[in-house]
N, C-alpha and C positions, 0 to 999 in steps of 0.2 A: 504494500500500500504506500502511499504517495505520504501521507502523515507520519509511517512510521521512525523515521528518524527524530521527528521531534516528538514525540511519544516516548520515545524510549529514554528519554530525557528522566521521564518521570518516572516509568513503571518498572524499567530496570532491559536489557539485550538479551537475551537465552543465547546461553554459550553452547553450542551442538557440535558434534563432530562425527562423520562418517561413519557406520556401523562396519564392526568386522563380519562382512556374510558376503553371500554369493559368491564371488571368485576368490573372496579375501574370507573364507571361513576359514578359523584358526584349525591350526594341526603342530604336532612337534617335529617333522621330519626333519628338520635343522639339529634340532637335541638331537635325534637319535642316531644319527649318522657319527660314522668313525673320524677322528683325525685324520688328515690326509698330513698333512703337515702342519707344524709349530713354529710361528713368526710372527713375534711381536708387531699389534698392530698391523697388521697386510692390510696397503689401502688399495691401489690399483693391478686389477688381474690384468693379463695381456696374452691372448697366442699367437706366438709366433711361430710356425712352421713346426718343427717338432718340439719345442721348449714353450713349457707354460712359466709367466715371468709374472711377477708378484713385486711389488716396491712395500719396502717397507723402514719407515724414517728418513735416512739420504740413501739410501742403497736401494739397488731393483737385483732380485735374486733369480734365480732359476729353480723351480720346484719339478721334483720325480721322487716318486712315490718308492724306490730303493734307496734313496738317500737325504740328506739331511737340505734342504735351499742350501745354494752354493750364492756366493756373490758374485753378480756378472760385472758388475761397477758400482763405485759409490760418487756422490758428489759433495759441494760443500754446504748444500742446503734440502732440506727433505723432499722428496718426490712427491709430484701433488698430481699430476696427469700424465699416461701413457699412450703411443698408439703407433700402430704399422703402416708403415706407406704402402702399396702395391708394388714399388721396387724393393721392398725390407730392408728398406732406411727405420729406424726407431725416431719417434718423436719422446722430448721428455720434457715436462713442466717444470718447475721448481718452485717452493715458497716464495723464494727470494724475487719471483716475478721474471725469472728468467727462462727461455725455451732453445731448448737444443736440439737439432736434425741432424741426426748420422754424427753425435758426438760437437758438431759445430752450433760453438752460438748462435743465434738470429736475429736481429734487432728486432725490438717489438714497437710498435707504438707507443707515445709515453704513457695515457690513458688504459692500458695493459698493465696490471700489475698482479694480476689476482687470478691466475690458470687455473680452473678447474676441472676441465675436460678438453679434452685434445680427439678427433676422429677425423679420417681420411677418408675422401667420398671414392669411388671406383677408377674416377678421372685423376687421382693425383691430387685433387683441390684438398687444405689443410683445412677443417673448422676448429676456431677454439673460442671459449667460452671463458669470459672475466667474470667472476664471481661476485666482485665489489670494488667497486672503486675508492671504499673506503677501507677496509681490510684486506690481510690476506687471508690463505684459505684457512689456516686453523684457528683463524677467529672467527670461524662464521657465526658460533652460537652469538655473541656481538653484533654480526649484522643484524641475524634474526631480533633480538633483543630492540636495538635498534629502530628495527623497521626497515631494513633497506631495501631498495628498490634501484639498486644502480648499477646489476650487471649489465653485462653487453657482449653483444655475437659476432666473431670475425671470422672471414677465411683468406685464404692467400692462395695465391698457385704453388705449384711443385717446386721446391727446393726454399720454400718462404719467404718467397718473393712476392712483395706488394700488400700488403696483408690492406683489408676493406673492412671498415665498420657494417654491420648487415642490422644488427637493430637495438636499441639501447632500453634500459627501463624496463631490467627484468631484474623479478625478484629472484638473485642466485640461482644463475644457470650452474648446473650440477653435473650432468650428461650430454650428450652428444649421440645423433644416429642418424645419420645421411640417408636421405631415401631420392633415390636419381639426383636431381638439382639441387632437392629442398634437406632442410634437417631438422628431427624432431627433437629439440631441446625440453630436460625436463627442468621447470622452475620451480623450487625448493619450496620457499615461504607461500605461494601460492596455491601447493600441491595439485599440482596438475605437469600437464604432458602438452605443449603448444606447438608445431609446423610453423618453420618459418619458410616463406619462398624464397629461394636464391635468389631471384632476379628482382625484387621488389621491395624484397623484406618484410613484404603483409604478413601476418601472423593468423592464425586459427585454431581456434584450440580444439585436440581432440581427446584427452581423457580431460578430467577435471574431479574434484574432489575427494579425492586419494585419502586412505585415512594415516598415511605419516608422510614425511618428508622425502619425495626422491630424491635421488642418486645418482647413479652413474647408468648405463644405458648399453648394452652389448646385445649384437645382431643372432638370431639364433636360427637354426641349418636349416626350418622350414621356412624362411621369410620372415616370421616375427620377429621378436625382441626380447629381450629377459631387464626387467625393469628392478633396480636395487632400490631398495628405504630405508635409510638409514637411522631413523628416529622414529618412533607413533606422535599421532595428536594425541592431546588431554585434554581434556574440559579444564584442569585447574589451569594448565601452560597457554591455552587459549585465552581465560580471562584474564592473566598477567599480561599478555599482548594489546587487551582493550585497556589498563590501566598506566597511562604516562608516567606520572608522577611515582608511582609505586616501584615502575621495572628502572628509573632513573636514579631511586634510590638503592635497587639493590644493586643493578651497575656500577656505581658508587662506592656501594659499600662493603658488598660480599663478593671473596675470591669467586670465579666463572667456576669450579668446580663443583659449589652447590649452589648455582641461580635455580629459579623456577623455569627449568629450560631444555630441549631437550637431551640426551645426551647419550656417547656412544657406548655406554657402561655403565651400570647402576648398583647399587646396594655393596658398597665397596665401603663405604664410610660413611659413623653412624651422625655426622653432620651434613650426610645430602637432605633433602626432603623429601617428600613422599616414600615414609617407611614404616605407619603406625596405622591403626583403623583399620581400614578397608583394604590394606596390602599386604599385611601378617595376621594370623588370628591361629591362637598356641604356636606361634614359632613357625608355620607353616604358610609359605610364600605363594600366595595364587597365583593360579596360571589365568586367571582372567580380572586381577586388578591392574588401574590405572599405573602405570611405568613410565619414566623419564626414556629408558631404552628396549630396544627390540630386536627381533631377527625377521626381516620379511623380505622375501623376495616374489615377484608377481611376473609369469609368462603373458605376452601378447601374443594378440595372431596379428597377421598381414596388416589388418584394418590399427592396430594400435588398444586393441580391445584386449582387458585384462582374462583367460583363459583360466585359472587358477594360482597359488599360491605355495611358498612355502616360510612353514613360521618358527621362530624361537620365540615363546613367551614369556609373560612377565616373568616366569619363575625362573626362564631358561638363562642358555650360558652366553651363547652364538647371537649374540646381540651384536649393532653398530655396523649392518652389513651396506659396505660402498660401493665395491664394484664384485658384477661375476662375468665367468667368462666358459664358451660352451667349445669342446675340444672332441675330436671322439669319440661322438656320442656320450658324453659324461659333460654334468654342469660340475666348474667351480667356482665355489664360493669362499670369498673372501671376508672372514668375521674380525673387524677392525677392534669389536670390544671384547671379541674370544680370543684374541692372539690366536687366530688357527684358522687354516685353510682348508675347505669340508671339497668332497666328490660326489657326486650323487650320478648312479647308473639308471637312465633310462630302464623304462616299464612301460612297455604295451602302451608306449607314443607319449607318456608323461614321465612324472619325476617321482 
């Protein structure tokens, strides 16, 4: 209704958030899967040809399943975005707002400082995604907090040359997935999945109201895509977002480890919040209370439409999932807040 905003002055906003059902009906297949490997933090999966490559801090490893991640390179700043040329050149992001091709610098734009996602369309063309122009990427819970609304989408041709503003005024681009011309960036604070056109930069959105935060974005062997979340929504984290004055103080005032916000690991320490009431009752952690952190990962098909899911819940371990990647007929997934990189074998055309 056309009055409701000034109504809600007085009667008060209802804070909602997307139910877990239909594609997104909770299960544990994240818990119950074996270790594939142990690697602090693993942010960005990547295949390349026969070696599945995993970044984890400043280093990008190589993971195989009879040995331990080997280290392929480190650099002087954490790895924050991966991705393969069609020549298998490696692309690599950095904190530090730096992007390296086949090992060589690149200049970036100066507006460039915050790589979140890096992907190579068929043709060679690079996309990458700034997160913020006010942060870099490991402060995003600060954007979020914030409000920010001031990523923006670039590509360049082959060898990173020429790099073009394609559209600004996104809230934390996260992922990257070229589909012909165009690419479907997913926007964090928004929770959704928006198409932009290469040639225009019109934008259209096709999933929307997701219930946590996407992630990163990998192409998967039927056409689809395999979509990461690295956080759920909450009704309490949702109304600290309608309240200025409150998230200003606690910005302010409380370390970012326990804001009301989301986050890629939880119940670690008895000064986060939400830990008492409706999250423990005798000592026993539900799998279906409100959590700062989560494990989800969500299959598309062709259309960008969510197919099903797979979850670690509140009680689980496999929380803070950023990127997967699909090899083999086997997904892997990268659990940022598990320290551990899970496999999961195909079944009769799912997971």
């Amino acid at each position: 209704m056309i009055l409701d905003p000034l109504l809600d002055i007085f009667r008060g906003k209802a804070v909602t958030i997307p139910p877990l059902d239909g594609a997104f009906r909770p299960n544990t297949k994240l818990d119950d899967e074996p270790v594939f490997a142990t690697l602090p933090e693993p942010d960005n999966l990547l295949a390349a040809g026969e070696r599945l490559l995993a970044s984890s801090g400043n280093a990008i490893y190589s993971i195989a399943s009879a040995a331990d991640p080997a280290v392929v390179e480190r650099f002087q700043s954490p790895v924050t975005a991966l991705a393969l040329s069609p020549s298998g050149e490696l692309a690599v992001g950095l904190e530090s707002g730096k992007l390296l091709l086949a090992s060589r610098e690149v200049s970036l734009p100066a507006d460039v400082r915050c790589v979140t996602a890096l992907a190579y369309a068929a043709d060679g063309t690079l996309w990458l995604s700034n997160g913020s122009d006010d942060h870099a990427p490991s402060q995003w819970a600060a954007d979020l907090m914030k409000k920010g609304e001031s990523g923006s989408l670039w590509r360049c041709g082959p060898g990173g040359i020429g790099f073009e503003k394609i559209a600004g005024g996104i809230a934390f681009p996260y992922g990257l997935h070229p589909i012909g011309g165009d690419v479907l960036v997913s926007e964090s604070w928004r929770h959704q999945l928006v198409r932009f056109d290469g040639a225009t930069g019109n934008r259209s959105t096709v999933l929307t109201h997701l219930p946590g935060y996407p992630a990163r974005l990998s192409p998967a062997a039927d056409g689809g895509a395999w979509l990461a979340l690295f956080a759920p929504r909450n009704r309490l984290i949702e109304f600290v977002l309608q309240e200025k004055r409150y998230r200003e103080d606690m910005i302010g005032q409380v370390p970012p480890a326990y804001w009301i916000a989301p986050a890629l690991a939880s119940n670690r320490s008895f000064l986060e919040p939400l830990q008492c009431g409706g999250i423990r009752t005798m000592g026993i952690h539900k799998p279906w209370s409100p959590s700062r952190s989560y494990g989800l990962v969500a299959k598309l098909d062709k259309d960008m439409q969510p197919l099903f899911s797979l979850h670690s819940r509140a009680n689980g371990t496999r929380h803070g999932i950023c990127s997967v990647a699909e090899k083999d007929g086997r997904l892997f997934v990268a659990s940022k807040g598990g320290d551990c990189v899970l496999a999961l074998d195909a079944i009769a055309g799912g997971f």
